[in-house]
N, C-alpha and C positions, 0 to 999 in steps of 0.2 A: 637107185633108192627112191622110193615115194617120197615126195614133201607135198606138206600141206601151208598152203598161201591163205593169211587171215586176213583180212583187209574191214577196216573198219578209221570213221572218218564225223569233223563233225561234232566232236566232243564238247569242245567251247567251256571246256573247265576255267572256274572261277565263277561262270555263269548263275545267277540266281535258277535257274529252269534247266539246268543243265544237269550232266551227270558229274556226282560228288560221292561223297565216305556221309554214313550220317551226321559223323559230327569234324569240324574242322576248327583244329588248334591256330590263331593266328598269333602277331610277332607283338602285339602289344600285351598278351596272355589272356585275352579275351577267346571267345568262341564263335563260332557258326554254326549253328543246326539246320540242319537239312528241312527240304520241305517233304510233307506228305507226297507226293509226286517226285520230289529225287531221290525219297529216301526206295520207293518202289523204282525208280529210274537202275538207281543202284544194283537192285536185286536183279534185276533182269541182263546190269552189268557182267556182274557175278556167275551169272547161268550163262551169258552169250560163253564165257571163257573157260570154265568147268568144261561146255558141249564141246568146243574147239579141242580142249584138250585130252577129250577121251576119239573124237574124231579122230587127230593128229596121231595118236600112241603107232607106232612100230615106223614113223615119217620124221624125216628132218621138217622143223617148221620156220617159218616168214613170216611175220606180223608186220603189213601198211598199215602206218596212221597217214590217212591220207585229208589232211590239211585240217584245219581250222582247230589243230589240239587245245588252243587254250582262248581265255575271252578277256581280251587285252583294254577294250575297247577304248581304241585309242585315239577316236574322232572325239571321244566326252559326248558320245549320242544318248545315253539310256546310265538309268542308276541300278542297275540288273547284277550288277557286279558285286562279287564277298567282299574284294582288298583292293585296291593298287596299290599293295604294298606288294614288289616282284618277287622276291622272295617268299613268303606266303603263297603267292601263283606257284612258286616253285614246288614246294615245298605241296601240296595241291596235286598237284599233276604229278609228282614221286608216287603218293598215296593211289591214284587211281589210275596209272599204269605196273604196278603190283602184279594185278592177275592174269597180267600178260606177261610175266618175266622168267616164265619157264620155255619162251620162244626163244629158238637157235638164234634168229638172226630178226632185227626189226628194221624199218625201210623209213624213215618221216619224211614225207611230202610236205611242201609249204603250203599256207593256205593263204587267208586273204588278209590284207593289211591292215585293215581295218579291226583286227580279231587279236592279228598274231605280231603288229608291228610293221615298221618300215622292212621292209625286203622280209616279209614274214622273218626277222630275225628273233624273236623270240623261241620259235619254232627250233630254228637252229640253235640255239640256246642250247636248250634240250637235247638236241642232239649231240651236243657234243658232250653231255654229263652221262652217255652210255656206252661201254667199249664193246656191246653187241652189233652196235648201229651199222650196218651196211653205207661207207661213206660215197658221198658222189666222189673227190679228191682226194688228196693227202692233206688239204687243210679245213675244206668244208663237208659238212656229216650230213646235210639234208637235199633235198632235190626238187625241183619245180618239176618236171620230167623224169619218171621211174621209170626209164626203158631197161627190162631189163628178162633174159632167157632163162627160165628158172626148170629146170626138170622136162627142158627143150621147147615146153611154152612159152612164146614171148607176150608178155603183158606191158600195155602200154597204161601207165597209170598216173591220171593228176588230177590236182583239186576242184578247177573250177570248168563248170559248163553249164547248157545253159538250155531249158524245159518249159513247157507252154505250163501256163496257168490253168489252166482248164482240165480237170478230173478226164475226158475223153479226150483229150490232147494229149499230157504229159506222158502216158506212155509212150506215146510214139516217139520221143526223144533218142529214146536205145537205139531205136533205127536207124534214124537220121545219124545218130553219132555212128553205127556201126559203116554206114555208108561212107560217109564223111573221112571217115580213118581210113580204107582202103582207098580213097581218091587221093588222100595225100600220101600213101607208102606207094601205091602203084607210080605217082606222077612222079617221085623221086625215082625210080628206079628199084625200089626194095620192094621185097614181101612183108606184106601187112602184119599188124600182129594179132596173137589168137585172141586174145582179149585185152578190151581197152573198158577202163574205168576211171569214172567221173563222179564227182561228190560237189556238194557246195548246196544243192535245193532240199535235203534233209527229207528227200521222196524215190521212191526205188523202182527203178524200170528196168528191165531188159528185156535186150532182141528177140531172146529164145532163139530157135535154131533157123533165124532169117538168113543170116549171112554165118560166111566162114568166120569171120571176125565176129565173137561175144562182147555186146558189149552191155557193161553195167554205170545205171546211175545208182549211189550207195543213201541208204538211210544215213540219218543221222541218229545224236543219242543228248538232243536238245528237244525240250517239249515250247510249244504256244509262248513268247513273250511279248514288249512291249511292238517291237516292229511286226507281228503278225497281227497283232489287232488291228494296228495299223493302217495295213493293208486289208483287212476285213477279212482273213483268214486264222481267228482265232479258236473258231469254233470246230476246226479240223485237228482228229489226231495225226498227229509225228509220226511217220514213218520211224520207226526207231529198230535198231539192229545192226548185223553187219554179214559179209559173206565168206564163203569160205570153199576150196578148192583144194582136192587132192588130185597130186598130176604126180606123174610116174614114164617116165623115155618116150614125152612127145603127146601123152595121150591124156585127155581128163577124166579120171576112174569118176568124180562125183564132186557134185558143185550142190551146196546148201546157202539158200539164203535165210538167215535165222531170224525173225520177226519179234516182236516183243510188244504188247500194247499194256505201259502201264497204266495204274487205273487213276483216274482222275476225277475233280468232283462231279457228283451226278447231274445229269440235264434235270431242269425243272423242280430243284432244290427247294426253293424259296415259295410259300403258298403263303396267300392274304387270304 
């Protein structure tokens, strides 16, 4: 039987700049309204999982969240954040994995600590509140490492890795990590796997057909906040989107990476 593998990562729900519902109920009975940018964030939400799911029709399907699902922010770095109220994250993150819950099976990768909690347990939170989740154990539902043969494709799949700053650098990432994975399945003794995916720089690369091993860095579905200014990357759009993969006994019939550029205020607004 065909299946189709959705993988998307990056979300950072709770987030001011992030992707949200446009309006969110919190626990003191007050509200949140979205911004002009998440409420367009949203929309292009919406559309990633409509196209997956006319993609996917006559396929069992996967859906990766592959790390960073929610914005914990639990260093107290940035005031970016709706609540620390967890429940309301909860309750948040209910709402905005919705248009994913017509997938057979979903997979949650941990992300980073910083986002998701100590041992991204947040993350795992979550996963235990779904009885579709594909568990690592019999006691824990999430996985730092998604190794896993799916429709005889082995996909190596995790959150964090790691990309040149540089617009004519950063693609080449995909490669280096394509390399990089067959050095380490070869040196153990195993065969590699067909594709290996990384998330965590919210910028999207891959190999294309360099090596046997595919490999992808995933957009995210967070725009520009206070740490991109930051670092003086404010003025760049977000990679934003996620990918998707119909495989069928060993073979990839069709691989789409679905792109999204919501609109955002115009350059050169302001005239004196």
């Amino acid at each position: 039987m065909k299946t189709a593998v959705i993988v998307v990562s990056d979300l950072h729900v709770n987030g001011t700049v992030a992707v949200l519902p446009p309006r969110v109920e919190l626990d003191d009975g007050g509200s949140y309204s979205a911004s002009p940018f998440q409420i367009a964030l949203w929309k292009a939400w919406l559309s990633f999982w409509e196209t997956a799911q006319e993609m996917a029709k006559g396929c069992q399907s996967v859906a990766v969240f592959n790390g960073d699902l929610v914005e914990l922010d639990d260093k107290r770095r940035t005031n970016q954040v709706v609540s620390r109220n967890q429940a309301d994250i909860m309750r948040m993150v209910g709402k905005v994995l919705e248009p994913a819950e017509w997938c057979d099976k979903w997979a949650i990768v941990r992300g980073t600590e910083a986002h998701t909690g100590k041992s991204a347990a947040f993350e795992e939170a979550i996963a235990q509140d779904y009885d579709h989740v594909i568990p690592f154990s019999d006691k824990i539902k999430s996985w730092w490492l998604f190794q896993a043969e799916i429709s005889g494709i082995k996909f190596d799949i995790s959150h964090h890795g790691t990309m040149g700053s540089l617009p004519w650098t950063e693609k080449n990432a995909a490669n280096k990590l394509a390399h990089l994975t067959r050095e380490y399945y070869i040196n153990q003794d195993e065969k590699p796997p067909d594709v290996v995916i990384r998330s965590h720089q919210h910028r999207y690369a891959d190999s294309g057909g360099n090596y046997d091993t595919f490999a992808v860095f995933t957009p995210g579905w967070k725009g520009a906040g206070a740490f991109e200014h930051r670092i003086g990357a404010g003025q760049k759009l977000a990679d934003i989107g996620g990918c998707i993969w119909i495989i069928e006994n060993g073979k990839i019939l069709r691989y789409e990476h679905m792109s999204y550029k919501p609109r955002r205020e115009r350059a050169w607004r302001l005239k004196i």
